[in-house]
C-alpha positions as CSV (number, residue, x, y, z in Angstrom):
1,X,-17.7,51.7,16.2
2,X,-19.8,49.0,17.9
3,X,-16.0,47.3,19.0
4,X,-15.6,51.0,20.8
5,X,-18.9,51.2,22.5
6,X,-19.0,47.7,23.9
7,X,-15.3,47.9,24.8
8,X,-15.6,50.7,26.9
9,X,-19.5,50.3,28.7
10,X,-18.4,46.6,29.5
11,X,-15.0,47.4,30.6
12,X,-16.9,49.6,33.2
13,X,-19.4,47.3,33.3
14,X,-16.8,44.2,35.0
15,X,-14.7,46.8,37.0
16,X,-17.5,48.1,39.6
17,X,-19.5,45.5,40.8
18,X,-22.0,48.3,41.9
19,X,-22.9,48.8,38.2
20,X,-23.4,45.1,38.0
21,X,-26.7,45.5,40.2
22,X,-27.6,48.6,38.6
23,X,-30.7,48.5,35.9
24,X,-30.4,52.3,34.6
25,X,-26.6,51.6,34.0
26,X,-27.2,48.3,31.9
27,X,-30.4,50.0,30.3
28,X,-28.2,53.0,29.5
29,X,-25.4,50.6,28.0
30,X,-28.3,48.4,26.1
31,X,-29.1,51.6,24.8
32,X,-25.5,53.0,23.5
33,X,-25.0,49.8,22.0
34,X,-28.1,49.5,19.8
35,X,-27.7,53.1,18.9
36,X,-23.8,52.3,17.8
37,X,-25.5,49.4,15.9
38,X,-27.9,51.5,14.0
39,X,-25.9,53.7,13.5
40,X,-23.4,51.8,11.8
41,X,-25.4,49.2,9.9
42,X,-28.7,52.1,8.6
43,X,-26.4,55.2,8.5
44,X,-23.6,53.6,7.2
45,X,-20.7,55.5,9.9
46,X,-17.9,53.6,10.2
47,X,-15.3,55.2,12.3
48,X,-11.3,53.6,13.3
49,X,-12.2,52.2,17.0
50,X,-10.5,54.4,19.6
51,X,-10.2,57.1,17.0
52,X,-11.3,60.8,17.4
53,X,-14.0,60.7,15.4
54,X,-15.4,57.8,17.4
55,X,-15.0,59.8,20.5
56,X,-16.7,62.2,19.6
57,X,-19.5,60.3,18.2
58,X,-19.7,58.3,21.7
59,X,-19.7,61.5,23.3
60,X,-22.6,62.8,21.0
61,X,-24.4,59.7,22.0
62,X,-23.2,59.4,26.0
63,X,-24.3,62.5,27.0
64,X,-28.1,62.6,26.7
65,X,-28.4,58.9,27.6
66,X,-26.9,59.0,30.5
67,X,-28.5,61.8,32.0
68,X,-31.6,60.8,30.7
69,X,-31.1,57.5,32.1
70,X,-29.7,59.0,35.4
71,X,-33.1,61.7,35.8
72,X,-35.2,58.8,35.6
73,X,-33.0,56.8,38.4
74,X,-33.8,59.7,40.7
75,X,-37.4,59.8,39.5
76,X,-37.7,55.8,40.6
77,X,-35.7,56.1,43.8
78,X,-38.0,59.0,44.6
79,X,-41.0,56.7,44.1
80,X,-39.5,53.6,45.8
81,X,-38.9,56.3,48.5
82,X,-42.5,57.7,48.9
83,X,-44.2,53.7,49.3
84,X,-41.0,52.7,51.8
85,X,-39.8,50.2,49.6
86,X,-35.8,49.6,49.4
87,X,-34.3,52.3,46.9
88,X,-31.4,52.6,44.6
89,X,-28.4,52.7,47.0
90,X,-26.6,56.4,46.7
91,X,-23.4,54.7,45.3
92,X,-25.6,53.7,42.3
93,X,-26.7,57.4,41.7
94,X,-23.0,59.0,42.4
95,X,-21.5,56.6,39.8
96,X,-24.6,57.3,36.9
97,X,-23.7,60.8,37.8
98,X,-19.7,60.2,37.8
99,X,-20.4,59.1,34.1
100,X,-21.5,62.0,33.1
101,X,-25.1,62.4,34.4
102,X,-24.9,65.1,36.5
103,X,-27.4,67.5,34.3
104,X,-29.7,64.4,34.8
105,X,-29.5,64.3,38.8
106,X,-29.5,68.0,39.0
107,X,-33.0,68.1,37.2
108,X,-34.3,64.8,39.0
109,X,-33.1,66.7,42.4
110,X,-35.3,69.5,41.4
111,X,-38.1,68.2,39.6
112,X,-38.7,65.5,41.9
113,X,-37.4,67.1,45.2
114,X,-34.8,64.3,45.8
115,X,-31.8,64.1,47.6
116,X,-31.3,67.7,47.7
117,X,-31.3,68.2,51.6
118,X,-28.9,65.6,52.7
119,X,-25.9,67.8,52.9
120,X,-23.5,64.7,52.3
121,X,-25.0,63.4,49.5
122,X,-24.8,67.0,48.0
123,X,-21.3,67.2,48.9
124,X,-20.3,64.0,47.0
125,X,-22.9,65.2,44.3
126,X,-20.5,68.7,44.4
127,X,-17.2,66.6,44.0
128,X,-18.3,64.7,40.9
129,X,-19.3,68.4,39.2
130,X,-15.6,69.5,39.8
131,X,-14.2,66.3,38.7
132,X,-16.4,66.0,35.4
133,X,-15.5,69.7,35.0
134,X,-11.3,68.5,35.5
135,X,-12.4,66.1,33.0
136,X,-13.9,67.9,30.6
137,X,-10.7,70.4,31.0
138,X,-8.4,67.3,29.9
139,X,-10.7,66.3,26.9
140,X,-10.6,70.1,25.3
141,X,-7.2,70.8,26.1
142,X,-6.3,66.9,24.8
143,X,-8.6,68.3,21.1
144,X,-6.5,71.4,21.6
145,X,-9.5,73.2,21.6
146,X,-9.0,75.0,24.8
């Protein structure tokens, strides 16, 4: 399971050199890792890498780490923002929420007031909601839950 979790968060890690500069997407990958780890080694789970039951597991994990990981990007780029330091470029936030953080920027766009008035930014914002929901589409269908 550990195989599966670093295979896939460094993979993405190596193909955008935007998440190469970007702390919350190395914290959040630190984070997946280590909980794999425990996981596998206190819990005793051991799943067949790339199996469904991995997946799901990486799903169960993925989820509230990256949005928790993503909230607390906009929460820091709000901050940066309010003492006119430089700030998380926008590319860093659209790909934190392309990987599923979107839950995350929508509650860091209201709680902190962020980013929620620059109409393109909310447009991109808006296109990663209908392609996560596209994606999510494939992933049930794929289950044959849907």
């Amino acid at each position: 399971m550990i195989l599966t979790f670093s295979t896939i968060l460094f993979a993405l890690f190596f193909c955008f050199k935007s998440l190469q500069k970007n702390i919350f997407f190395v914290l959040y990958a630190a984070t997946m890792i280590f909980s794999a780890y425990w996981c596998e080694n206190n819990l005793g789970w051991h799943f067949h890498p790339f199996g469904k039951a991995c997946f799901m597991l990486f799903i169960l994990f993925h989820f509230p780490f990256v949005n928790i990981f993503t909230f607390l990007a906009y929460g820091r780029d709000k901050h940066l923002a309010k003492k006119g330091e430089w700030r998380i470029p926008e590319a860093h936030l659209h790909i934190l929420e392309l990987l599923g953080g979107t839950i995350g920027a929508f509650a860091g766009q209201k709680i902190f007031h962020h980013k929620n008035k620059k109409k393109s930014y909310m447009a991109t914002f808006f296109a990663t909601v209908v392609i996560q929901l596209g994606i999510v589409f494939f992933i049930l269908r794929y289950f044959n839950i849907l």
